[in-house]
C-alpha positions in Angstrom: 64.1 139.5 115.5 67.3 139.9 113.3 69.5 143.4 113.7 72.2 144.2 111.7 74.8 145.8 114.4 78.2 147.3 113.9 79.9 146.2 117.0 83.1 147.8 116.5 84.6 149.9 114.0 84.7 147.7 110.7 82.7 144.9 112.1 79.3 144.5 111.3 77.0 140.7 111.8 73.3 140.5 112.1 72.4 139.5 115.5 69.3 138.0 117.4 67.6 140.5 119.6 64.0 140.8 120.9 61.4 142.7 119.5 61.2 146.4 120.9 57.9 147.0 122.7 56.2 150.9 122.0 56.0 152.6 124.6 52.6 155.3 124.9 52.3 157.2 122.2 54.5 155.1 120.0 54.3 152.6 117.4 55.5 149.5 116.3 57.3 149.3 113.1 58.1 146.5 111.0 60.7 147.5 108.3 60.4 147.1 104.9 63.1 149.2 103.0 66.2 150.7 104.0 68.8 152.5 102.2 72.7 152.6 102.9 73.8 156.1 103.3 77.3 157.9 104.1 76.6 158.2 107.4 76.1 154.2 107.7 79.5 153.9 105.9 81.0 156.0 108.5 80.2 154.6 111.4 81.5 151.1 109.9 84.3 153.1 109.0 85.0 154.1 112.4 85.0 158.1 111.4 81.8 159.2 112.5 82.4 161.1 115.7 79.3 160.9 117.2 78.7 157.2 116.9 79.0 155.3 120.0 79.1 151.0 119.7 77.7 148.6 119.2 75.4 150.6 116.9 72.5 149.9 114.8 72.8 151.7 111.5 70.2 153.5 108.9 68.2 156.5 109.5 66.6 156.5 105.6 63.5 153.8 105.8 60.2 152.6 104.9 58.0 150.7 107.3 54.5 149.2 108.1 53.2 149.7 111.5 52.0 147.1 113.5 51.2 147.7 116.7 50.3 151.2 118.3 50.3 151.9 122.2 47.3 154.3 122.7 44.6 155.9 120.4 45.8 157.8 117.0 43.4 159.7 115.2 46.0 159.4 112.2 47.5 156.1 112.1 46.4 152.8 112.0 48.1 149.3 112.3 48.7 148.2 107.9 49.9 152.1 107.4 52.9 152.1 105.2 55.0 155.4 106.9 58.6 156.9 107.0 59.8 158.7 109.9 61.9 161.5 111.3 64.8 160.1 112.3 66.2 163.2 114.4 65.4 163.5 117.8 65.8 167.0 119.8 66.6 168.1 123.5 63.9 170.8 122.7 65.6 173.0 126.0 69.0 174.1 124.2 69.6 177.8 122.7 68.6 176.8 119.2 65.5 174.8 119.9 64.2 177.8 122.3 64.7 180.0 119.4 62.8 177.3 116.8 65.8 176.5 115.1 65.6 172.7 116.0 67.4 171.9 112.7 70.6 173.1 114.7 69.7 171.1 118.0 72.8 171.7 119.8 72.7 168.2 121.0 70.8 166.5 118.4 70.2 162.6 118.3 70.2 160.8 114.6 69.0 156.8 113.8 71.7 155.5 113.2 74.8 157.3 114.4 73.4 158.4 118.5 70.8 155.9 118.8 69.8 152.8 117.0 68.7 152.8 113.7 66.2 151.3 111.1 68.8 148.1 109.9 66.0 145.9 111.9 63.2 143.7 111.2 61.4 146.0 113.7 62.1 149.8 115.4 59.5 152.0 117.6 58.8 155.4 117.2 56.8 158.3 118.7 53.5 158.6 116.1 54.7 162.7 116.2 57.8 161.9 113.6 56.0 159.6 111.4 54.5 160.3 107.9 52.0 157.9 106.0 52.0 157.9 102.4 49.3 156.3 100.1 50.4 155.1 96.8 54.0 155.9 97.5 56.0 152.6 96.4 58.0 151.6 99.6 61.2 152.0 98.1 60.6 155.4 96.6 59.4 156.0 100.5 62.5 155.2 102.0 64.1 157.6 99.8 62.4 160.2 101.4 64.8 161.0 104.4 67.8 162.4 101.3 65.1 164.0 99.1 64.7 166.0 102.6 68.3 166.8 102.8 68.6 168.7 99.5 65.0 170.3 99.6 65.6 172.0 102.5 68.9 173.3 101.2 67.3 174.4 98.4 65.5 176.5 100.7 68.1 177.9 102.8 69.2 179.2 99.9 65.9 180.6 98.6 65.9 179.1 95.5 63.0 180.7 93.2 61.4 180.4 89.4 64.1 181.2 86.6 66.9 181.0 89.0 70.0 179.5 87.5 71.2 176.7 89.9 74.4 174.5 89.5 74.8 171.6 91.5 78.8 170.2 92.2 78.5 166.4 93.1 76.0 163.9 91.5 75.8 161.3 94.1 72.4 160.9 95.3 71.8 163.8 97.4 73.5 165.9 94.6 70.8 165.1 92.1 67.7 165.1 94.8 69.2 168.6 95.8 69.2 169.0 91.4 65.3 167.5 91.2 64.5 170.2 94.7 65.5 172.6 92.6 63.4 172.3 89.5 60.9 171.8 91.8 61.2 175.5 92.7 61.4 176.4 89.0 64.9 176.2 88.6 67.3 175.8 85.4 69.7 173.5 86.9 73.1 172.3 85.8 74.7 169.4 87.2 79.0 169.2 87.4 80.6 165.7 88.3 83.8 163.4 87.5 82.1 160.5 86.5 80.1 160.4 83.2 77.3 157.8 83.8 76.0 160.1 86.6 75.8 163.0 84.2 74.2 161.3 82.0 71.3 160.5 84.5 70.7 163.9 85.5 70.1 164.9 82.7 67.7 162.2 81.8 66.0 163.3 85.1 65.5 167.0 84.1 69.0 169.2 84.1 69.1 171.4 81.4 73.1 170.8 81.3 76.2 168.9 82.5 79.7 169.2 82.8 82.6 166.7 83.2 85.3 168.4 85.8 88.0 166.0 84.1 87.1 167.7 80.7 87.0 171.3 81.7 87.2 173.5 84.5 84.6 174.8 86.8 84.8 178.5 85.1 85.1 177.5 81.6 81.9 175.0 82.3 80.3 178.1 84.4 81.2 180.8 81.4 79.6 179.0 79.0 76.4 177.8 81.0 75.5 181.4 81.8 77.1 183.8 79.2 79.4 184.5 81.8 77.6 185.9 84.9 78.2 183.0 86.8 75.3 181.0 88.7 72.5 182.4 90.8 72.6 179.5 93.3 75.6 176.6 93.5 75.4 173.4 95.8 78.0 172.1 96.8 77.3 168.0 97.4 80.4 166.3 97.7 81.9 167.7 101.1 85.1 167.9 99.1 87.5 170.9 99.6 88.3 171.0 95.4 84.3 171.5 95.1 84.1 174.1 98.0 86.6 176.4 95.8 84.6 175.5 93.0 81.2 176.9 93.7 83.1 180.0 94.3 84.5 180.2 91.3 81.1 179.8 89.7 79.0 181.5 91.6 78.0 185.0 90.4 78.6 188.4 92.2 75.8 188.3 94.8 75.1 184.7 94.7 73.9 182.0 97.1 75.8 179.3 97.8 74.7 175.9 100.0 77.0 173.8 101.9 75.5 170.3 102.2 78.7 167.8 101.7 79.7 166.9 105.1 83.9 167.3 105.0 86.3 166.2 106.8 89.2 168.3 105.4 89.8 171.3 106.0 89.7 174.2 102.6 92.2 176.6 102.1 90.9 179.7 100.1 91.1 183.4 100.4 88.2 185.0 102.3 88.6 188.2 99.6 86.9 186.6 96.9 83.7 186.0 99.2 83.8 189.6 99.8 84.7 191.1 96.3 81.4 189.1 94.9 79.3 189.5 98.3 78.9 185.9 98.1 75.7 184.4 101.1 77.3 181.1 102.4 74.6 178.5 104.3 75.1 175.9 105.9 72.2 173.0 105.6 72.3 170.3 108.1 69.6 167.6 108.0 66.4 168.5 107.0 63.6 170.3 108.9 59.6 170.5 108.2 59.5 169.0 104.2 58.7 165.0 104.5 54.7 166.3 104.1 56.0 168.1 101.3 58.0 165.4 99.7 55.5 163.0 99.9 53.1 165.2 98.2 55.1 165.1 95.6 55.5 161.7 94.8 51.8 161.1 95.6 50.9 163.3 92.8 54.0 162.0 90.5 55.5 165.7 90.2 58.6 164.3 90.9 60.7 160.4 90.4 62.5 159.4 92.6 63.0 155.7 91.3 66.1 156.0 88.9 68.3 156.7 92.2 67.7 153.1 93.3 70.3 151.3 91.8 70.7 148.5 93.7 68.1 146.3 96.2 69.4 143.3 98.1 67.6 141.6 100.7 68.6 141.6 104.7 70.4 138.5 104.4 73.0 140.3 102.1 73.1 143.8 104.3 76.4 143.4 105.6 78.0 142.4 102.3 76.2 145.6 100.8 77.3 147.7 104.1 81.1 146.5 103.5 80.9 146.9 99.9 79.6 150.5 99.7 82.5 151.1 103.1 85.2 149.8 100.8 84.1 152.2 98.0 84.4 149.8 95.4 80.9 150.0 94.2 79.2 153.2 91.6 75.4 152.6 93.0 74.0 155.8 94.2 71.7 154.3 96.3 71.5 150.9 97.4 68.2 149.8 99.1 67.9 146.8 102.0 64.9 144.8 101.7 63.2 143.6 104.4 61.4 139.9 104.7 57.7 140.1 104.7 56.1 139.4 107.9 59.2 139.2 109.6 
């Protein structure tokens, strides 16, 4: 079969290797979507720190089993799935605790272990998910939706809450379309105009252009001045860490999901004078059944975030354009040859 490997840092080729065999209680998988994420781009980059090479990228996919070692009650070989592409030690203090979002030594497709940019990938039937009547490329989108549901929920996002998002990338508006979800108002703030523009067509009740005005005038006159209930912050940016402080309102909630690599200067009064909750959300945890609910009973769409599908033979072009940044796609799919 044909694997797309980053050997080294800023070399990627797609390379013969043989099929994977499932082991018990695993199946077979044969790919059929894939899409390019930042965590991809880092590891070509060379700055993910946990990536070891050579390294098969991808962790967000959708696939068709074909072959399963054992019995399954729940899966059969035809089954269009995702998967759960985090693996825990299960022994460490968080995972005794139940907290196996914060595996102290947790293992992701893509950046510890091999990943889904394959013709073909096992997994344990325990992380998979089938979906019926899910389109496979709105399935593979599945693995991001989870990233900004779950913060959502960290930060206990309820009906009538007034939610303002910083970053409309992909995860910023699947973190926007969580929200509303939940029963949200949601505002969406962002440098680049065409992504405004989309979340609003996909449900934000406002947006605001940061090279326009600032983060408190656009705040002031979104919520008569109070501030917001809930801000996500989705860039990872130090500029938009400062800035969902400034519009956060006394008492507010505010969810980190960017992953920075800068360090942010600010003065730790301000967080006190408001009383400000700051969490954390790293991967996801519990929510694909969820997500795929939703998209089976069309609560939510997913689809305008697909910008761009090209097929296997053009990953590494796709790969090296999104590395080079010289691309405005928020999410560009890989499409896998049928019967491959």
């Amino acid at each position: 079969m044909k694997s797309l490997h980053v050997t080294t840092p800023g070399l990627a080729e797609v390379v013969e290797t043989a099929t994977p065999v499932p082991q018990p209680g695993e199946a077979l998988l044969r790919v059929r979507f894939a899409g390019i994420c930042g965590s991809d781009i880092q590891v070509l980059r060379g700055t993910q720190p946990f990536a070891s090479y050579p390294r098969v990228p991808g962790h967000e996919f959708s696939a068709e089993i074909v072959e399963i070692n054992g019995a399954s009650e729940h899966f059969a070989p035809g089954d269009v799935v995702t998967g759960v592409p985090y693996f825990q030690d299960g022994s460490c203090y968080s995972c005794r605790r139940g907290l196996i979002n914060a595996c102290e030594h947790n293992e992701t497709m893509g950046v510890h272990r091999d990943g889904a940019f394959q013709e073909h990938l096992t997994m344990p039937l325990d992380r998979l998910h089938r979906a019926e009547g899910v389109d496979p490329r709105d399935l593979a989108m599945v693995e991001p939706f989870s990233i900004g549901y779950h913060a959502v929920r960290r930060a206990e996002v309820a009906e009538g809450d007034r939610v303002l998002v910083i970053g409309a990338g992909a995860i910023g508006l699947l973190t926007m379309l969580s929200a509303i979800t939940r029963g949200a108002q949601v505002w969406v703030a962002d440098v680049v105009a065409s992504r405004l523009e989309l979340a609003v067509s996909m449900g934000a009740r406002g947006a605001f252009d940061l090279t326009a005005q600032s983060i408190s005038e656009a705040a002031g006159s979104a919520t008569g001045g109070d501030g917001f209930d809930v801000v996500c912050e989705a860039t990872g940016l130090p500029v938009s860490f400062t800035n969902a402080i400034e519009a956060a309102a006394y008492g507010a909630r505010l969810v980190l999901i960017g992953n920075g690599t800068r360090e942010v200067t600010f003065n730790q009064s301000v967080l006190i004078k408001k009383e400000l909750d700051v969490y954390g959300s790293r991967n996801s945890r519990e929510v694909f059944g969820t997500l795929i609910d939703l998209l089976e009973r069309k609560v939510v769409d997913v689809s305008p975030l697909r910008t761009r599908i090209v097929p296997f033979t053009e990953a590494v072009s796709a790969l090296e354009t999104a590395a080079g940044g010289a691309t405005e796609d928020l999410k560009v799919l890989i499409e896998f040859p049928a019967g491959s």
